[in-house]
C-alpha positions in Angstrom: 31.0 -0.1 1.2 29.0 2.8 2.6 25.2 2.4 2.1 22.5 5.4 2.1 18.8 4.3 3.3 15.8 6.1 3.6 14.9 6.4 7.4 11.6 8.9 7.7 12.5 12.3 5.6 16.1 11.3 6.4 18.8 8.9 5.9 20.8 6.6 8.0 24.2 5.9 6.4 26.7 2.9 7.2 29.2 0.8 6.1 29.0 -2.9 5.4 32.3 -4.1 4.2 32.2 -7.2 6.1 29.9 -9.4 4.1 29.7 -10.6 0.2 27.5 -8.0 -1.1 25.4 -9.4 -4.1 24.3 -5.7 -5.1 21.1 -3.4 -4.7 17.9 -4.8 -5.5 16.8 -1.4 -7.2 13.5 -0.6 -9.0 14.3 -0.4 -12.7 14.7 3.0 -14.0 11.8 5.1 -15.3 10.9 8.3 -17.1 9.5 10.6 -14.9 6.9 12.8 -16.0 7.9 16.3 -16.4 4.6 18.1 -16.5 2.3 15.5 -14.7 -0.6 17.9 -14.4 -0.6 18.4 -18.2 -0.3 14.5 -18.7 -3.7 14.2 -16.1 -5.5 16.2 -18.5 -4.7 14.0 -21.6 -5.8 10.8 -19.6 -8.9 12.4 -18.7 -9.4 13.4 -22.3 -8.1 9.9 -23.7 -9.5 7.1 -21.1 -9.1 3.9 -20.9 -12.0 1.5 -22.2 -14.4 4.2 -21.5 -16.1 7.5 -22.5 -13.4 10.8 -21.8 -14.5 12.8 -18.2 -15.9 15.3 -19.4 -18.4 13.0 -21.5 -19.3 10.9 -18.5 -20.4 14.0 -16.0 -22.4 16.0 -18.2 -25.7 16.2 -16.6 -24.9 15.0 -13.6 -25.6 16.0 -10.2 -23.9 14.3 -7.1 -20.1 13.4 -7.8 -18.2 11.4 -5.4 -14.3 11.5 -5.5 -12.4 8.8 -3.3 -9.2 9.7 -2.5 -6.2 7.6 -0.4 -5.4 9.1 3.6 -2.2 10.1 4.8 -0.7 6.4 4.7 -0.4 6.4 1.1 2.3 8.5 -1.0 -0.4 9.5 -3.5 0.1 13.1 -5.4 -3.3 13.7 -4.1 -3.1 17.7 -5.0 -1.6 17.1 -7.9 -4.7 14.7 -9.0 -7.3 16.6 -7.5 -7.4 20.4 -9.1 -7.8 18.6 -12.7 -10.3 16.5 -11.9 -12.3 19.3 -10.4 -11.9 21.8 -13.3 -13.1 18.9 -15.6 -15.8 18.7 -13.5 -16.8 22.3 -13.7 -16.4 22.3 -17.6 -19.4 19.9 -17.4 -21.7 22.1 -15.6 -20.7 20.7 -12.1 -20.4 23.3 -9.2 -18.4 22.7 -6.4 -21.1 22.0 -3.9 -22.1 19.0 -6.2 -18.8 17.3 -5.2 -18.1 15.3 -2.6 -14.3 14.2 -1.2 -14.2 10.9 0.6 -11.1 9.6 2.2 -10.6 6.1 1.9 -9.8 5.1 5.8 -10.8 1.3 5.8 -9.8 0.5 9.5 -7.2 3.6 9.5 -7.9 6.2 11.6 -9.8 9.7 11.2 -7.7 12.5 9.9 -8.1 15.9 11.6 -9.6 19.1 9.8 -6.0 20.0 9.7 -4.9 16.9 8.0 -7.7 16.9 5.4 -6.7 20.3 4.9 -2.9 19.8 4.1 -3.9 16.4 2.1 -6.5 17.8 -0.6 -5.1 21.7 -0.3 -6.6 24.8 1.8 -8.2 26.1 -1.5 -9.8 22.5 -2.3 -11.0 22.1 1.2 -12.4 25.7 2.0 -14.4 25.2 -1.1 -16.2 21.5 -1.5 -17.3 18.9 1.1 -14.0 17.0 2.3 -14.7 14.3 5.0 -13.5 10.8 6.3 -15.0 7.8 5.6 -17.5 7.0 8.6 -18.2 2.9 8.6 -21.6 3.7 10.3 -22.7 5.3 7.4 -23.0 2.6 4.9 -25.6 1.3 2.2 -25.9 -2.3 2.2 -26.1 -3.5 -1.6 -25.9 -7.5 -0.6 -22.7 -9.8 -1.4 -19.9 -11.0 -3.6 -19.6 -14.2 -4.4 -17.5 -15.3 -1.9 -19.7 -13.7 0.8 -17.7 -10.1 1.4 -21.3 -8.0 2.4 -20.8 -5.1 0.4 -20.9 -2.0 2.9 -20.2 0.8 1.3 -20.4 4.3 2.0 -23.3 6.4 1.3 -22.3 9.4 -0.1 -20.7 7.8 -2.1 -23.4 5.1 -3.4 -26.1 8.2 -3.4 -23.3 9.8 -6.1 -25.0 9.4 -9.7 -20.9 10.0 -10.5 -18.5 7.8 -8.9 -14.9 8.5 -9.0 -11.7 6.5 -7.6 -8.2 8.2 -7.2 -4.9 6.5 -5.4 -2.0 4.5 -6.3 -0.8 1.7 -8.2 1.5 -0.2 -6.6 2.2 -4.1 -5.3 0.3 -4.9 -2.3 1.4 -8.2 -0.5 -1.5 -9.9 -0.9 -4.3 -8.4 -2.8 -1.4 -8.5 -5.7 -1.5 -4.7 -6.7 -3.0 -1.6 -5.0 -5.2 0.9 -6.8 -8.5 0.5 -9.0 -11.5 -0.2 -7.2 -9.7 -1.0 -3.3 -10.4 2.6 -2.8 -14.1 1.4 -2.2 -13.1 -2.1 -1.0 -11.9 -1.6 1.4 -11.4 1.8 1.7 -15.2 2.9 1.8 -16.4 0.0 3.6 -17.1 -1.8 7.4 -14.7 -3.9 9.5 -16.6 -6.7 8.7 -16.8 -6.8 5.1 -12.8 -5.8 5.3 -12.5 -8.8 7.3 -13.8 -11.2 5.1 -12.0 -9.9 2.1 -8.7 -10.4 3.8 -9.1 -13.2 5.5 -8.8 -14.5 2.2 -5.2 -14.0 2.2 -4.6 -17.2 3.7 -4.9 -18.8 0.1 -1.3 -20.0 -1.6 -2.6 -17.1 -4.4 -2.7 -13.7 -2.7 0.7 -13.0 -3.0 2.6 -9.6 -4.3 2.4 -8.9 -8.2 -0.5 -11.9 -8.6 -3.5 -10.7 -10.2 -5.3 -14.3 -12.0 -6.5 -16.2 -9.3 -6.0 -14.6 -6.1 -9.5 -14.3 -4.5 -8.2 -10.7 -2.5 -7.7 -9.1 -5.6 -10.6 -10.8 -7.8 -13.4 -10.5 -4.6 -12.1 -6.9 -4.8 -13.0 -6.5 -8.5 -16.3 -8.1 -8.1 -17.2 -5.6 -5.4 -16.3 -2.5 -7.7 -18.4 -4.0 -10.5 -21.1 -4.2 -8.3 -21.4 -1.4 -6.3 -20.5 0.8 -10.0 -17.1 3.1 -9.7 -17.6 5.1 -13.5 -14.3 6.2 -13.4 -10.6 5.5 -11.9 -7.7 8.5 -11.9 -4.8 6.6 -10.6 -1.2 7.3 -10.2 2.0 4.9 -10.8 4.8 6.9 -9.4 8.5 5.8 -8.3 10.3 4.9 -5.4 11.1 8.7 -5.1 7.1 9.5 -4.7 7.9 10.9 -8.8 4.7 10.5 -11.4 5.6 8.1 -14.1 2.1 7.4 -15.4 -1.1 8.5 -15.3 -4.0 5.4 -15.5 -7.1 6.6 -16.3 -10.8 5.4 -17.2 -12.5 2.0 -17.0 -11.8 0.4 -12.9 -10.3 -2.7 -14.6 -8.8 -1.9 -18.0 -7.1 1.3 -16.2 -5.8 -0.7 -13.5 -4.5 -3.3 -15.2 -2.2 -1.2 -17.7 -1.2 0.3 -14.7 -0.2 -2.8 -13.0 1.8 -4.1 -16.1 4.1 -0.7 -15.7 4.3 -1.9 -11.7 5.5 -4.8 -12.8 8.1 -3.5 -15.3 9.7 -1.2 -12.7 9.8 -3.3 -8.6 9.3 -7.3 -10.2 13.1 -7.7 -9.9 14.3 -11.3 -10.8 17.4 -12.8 -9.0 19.8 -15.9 -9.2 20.0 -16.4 -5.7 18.8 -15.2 -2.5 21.4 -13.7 0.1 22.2 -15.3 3.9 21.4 -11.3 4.9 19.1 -8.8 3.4 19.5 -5.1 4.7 16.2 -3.5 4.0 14.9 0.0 4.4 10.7 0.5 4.1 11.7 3.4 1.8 11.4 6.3 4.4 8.0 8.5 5.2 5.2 7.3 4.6 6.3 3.9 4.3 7.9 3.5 7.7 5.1 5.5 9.9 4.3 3.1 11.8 5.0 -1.3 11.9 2.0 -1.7 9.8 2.9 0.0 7.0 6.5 -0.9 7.4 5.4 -5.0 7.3 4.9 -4.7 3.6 8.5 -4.2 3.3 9.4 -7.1 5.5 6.8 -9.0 3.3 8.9 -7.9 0.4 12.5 -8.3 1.8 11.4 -12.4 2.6 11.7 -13.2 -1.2 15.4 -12.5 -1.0 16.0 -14.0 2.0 17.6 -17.8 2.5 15.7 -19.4 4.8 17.1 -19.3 8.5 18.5 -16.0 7.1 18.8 -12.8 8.6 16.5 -9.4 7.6 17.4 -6.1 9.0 14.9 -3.8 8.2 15.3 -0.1 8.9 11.9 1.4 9.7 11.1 4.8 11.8 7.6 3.4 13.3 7.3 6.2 15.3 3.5 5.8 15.7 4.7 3.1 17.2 2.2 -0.7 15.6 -0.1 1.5 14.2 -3.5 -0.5 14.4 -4.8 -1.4 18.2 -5.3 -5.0 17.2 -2.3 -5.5 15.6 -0.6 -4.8 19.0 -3.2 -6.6 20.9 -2.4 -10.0 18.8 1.6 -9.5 18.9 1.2 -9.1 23.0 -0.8 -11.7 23.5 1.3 -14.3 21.0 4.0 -14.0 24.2 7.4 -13.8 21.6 6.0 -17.0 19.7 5.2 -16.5 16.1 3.2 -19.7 16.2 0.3 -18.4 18.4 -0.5 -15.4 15.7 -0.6 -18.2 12.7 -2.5 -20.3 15.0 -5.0 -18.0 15.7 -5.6 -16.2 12.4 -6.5 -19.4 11.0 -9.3 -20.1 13.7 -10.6 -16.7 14.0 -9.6 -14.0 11.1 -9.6 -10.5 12.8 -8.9 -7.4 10.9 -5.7 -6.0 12.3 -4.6 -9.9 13.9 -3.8 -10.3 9.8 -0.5 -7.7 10.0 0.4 -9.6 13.2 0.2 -13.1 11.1 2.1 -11.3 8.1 5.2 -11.1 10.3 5.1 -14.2 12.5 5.1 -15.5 8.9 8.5 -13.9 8.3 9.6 -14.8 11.5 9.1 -18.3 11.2 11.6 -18.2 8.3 14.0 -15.6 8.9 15.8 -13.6 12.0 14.5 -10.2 12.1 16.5 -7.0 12.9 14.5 -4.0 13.7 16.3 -0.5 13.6 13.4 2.2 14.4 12.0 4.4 17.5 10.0 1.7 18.8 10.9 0.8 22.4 12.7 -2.6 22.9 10.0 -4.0 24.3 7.4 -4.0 21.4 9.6 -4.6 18.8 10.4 -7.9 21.2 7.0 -8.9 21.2 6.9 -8.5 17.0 9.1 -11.2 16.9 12.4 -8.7 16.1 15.9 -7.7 17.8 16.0 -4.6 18.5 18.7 -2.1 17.9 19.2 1.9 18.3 21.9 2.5 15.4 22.9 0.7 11.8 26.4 -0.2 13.2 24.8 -2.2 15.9 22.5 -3.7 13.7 25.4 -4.6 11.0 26.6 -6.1 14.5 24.0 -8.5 14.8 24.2 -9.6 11.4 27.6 -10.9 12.3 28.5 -10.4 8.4 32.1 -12.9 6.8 33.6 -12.5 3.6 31.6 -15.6 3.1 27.8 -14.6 3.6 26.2 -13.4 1.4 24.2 -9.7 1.2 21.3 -7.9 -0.4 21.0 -4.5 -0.3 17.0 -3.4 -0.6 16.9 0.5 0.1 13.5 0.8 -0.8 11.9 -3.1 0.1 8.4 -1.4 0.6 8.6 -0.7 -3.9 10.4 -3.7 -4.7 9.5 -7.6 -5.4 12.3 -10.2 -5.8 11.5 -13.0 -7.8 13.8 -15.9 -8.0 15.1 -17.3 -11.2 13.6 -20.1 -11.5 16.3 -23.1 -13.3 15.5 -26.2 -15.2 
C-alpha cells in the first residue's frame, strides 16, 4: 500500500505493505463552506447568546481585536475585513481599532509577518502589534490562583473581541474562546500556573467538564470581560466549515461539539504501529507544535508500541526551554516527569508531554532536525520514510494505523462490557 502524508507544504510518499494495516484514522467528512465570508456576516448578524456586532459597538470608542500568530492555521484575513466593516457601520474609524496578536510565550513576529498575517491593506491602515508581557494590567486572580495579567490595550478596550480557532488542544480540552487572552494576552507566570495544571488525570484532548486548564481558562475570560468571540472551525485541509460567533462560552462550546463530530474518532483496537504525520505546515514548524500530534497518535498506540511520526521541525524545538529541559534530561524521559512535578516551567511542560509518550511507546522521528536533538527528545531518528518503515520492522502479523493528519484527530477506544 502506498501512503501520501503531509510533510510541510509537501508530501512524503511510501509504501507499507509489510504490516496488517487496520485503515486510516481520518477526520469525518464535512461540508465546507463555499462562501465563508458571506457565512461571517450572518454570524455576526445572528450571534450566539448575545446581542448581533453591530448592536454591541455602537457608541463605542477603543475596540480590541485578538487574533492567533503564525503557529495557528487560522483564516485570519478571511476573518478580519468583516469584522472591521461591521465595525465601521457602527460609527468606528479605523484608528479606534486595535490588532493584538496572541503570542503567550511564542515569539515576536516581524513587521513583515504581521503584514502577511492580517493583509498589507489591514496593516497600513489600523494599529497591528504583538502582544508585549511587560505591558499588562493586573486585575487579581482566578480561583485557582492564575494572576490574571493581561494586556493593556486590550483591557483599556471598552470593546473586546477574540478571533482564532476551534480545535482539540491536548490538554486544555479544545482551543478557541477566551485562550486567546489566557494565555495568549498574558505573562509567563500566569501561563505557568494555568498549565501546570495539566498534570491532573482531567486535562486531556476533547474534555471540557472538569478539566481545571480549560475551566481556569473560562474563569479568566469571565473576568477580565471578552464581549465578543469570532471563531473558526475549519478542516484538516485549513477549509472553513463553521463560523462560531457571539457569547465566549455559548460560541465556543457549539463550536467544540462540531470538533468533536469531525477528529473524536472511536476504534476497536489500538495498532502495534502508528504511522503519524502532524498534518504538514503549520503543524510541523517546529517539535512544539508537532508534540500535539504525538499527543494524539498515543491513543492508538499499544503500549510498548511503535509511533513514527513525520514532522518537518525545521525551526528546529521551537521554545528555548523546551530544549533546555530535553538536554538536560540526558536521553531519560524520567528526569523531565520528575522535574515538572517539582518545579512547573512553562516550556519544561512540552518536554514532559513527550517523555510521557516516550515512556509508553518507541518513537520514530522523520524531520530536518539533526540526529542529535531528536536523540535527546527521546526519538530515533531517520532522514527518509523507507528507513523509518525500516525501523518499524513491520510482519504480516503487526498491526498498523495510518494517522495522516494526527495533529486534527483524537482516537478513542471502544470501550466493551
Amino acid at each position: 500500500m502506498t501512503v501520501n502524508f503531509k510533510y510541510k507544504k509537501d508530501e512524503i510518499s511510501g509504501d507499507v505493505t509489510r504490516g496488517k494495516i487496520l485503515g486510516e484514522i481520518m477526520p469525518n467528512m464535512c461540508e465546507v463552506l463555499q462562501n465563508p465570508t458571506e457565512e461571517i456576516y450572518r454570524a455576526l448578524r445572528n450571534p450566539i447568546a448575545t446581542q448581533p456586532l453591530l448592536e454591541l459597538a455602537i457608541g463605542k470608542k477603543k475596540v480590541a481585536i485578538v487574533i492567533s500568530d503564525q503557529t495557528r492555521p487560522v483564516k485570519t484575513r478571511i476573518l478580519l475585513p468583516p469584522l472591521i466593516d461591521t465595525l465601521q457601520q457602527a460609527g468606528i474609524s479605523r484608528n479606534q481599532i486595535s490588532i493584538i496578536v496572541a503570542l503567550g510565550i511564542h515569539r515576536a513576529l516581524s513587521e513583515a509577518e504581521l503584514s502577511r498575517l492580517v493583509g498589507e491593506d489591514i496593516f497600513s491602515s489600523i494599529s497591528v502589534f504583538n502582544h508585549d508581557p511587560d505591558d499588562v494590567v493586573h486585575l487579581g486572580h482566578t480561583t485557582r490562583g492564575t494572576p490574571l495579567e493581561i494586556n493593556r490595550h486590550f483591557i483599556e478596550a471598552d470593546l473586546r473581541i477574540c478571533t482564532g480557532n476551534i480545535d482539540l488542544h491536548f490538554f486544555a480540552g479544545y482551543a478557541g474562546g477566551a485562550k486567546a487572552v489566557m494565555p495568549g494576552l498574558s505573562t509567563r507566570n500566569a501561563i505557568a500556573n494555568n498549565h501546570k495544571m495539566q498534570l491532573s488525570p482531567n486535562a486531556q484532548s476533547g474534555v471540557l467538564n472538569g478539566n481545571p486548564v480549560r475551566e481556569d481558562i473560562d474563569e479568566a475570560g469571565k473576568i477580565i470581560g471578552i464581549d465578543f468571540i469570532l471563531n473558526l472551525v475549519q478542516n484538516e485541509e485549513k477549509e472553513i466549515i463553521a463560523v462560531c460567533a457571539g457569547d465566549v462560552i455559548e460560541a465556543h462550546r457549539y463550536g467544540c461539539k462540531i470538533i468533536d463530530q469531525m477528529y473524536k474518532i472511536s476504534l476497536k483496537e489500538r495498532a502495534d504501529v502508528v504511522i503519524a504525520s502532524a498534518g504538514g505546515d503549520p503543524k510541523d514548524v517546529n517539535l512544539y507544535q508537532a508534540q500535539k500530534s504525538l499527543d494524539n497518535a498515543a491513543h492508538a498506540v499499544k503500549p510498548g508500541g511503535i509511533i513514527f511520526l513525520i514532522a518537518a521541525c525545521g525551526e528546529g524545538y521551537g521554545e528555548s526551554i523546551m530544549e533546555q529541559w530535553l538536554l538536560e534530561a540526558n536521553g531519560n524521559p524520567d528526569v523531565v516527569l520528575e522535574r515538572l512535578s517539582k518545579e512547573f516551567v512553562l516550556g519544561g511542560h512540552k518536554a514532559a508531554a513527550i517523555a510521557r509518550v516516550a515512556k509508553k511507546a518507541q518513537i520514530i522521528l522523520l524531520s530536518e532536525m539533526s540526529d542529535q536533538k531528536t536523540i535527546d527528545a527521546f526519538m530515533k531518528p531517520v532522514k527518509s520514510f523507507t528507513e523509518g518503515i525500516d525501523l518499524c520492522k513491520l510482519q504480516p502479523d503487526k498491526t498498523v494505523w495510518l494517522m495522516p493528519y494526527a495533529c486534527y484527530t483524537l482516537p478513542e477506544e471502544e470501550i466493551t462490557s
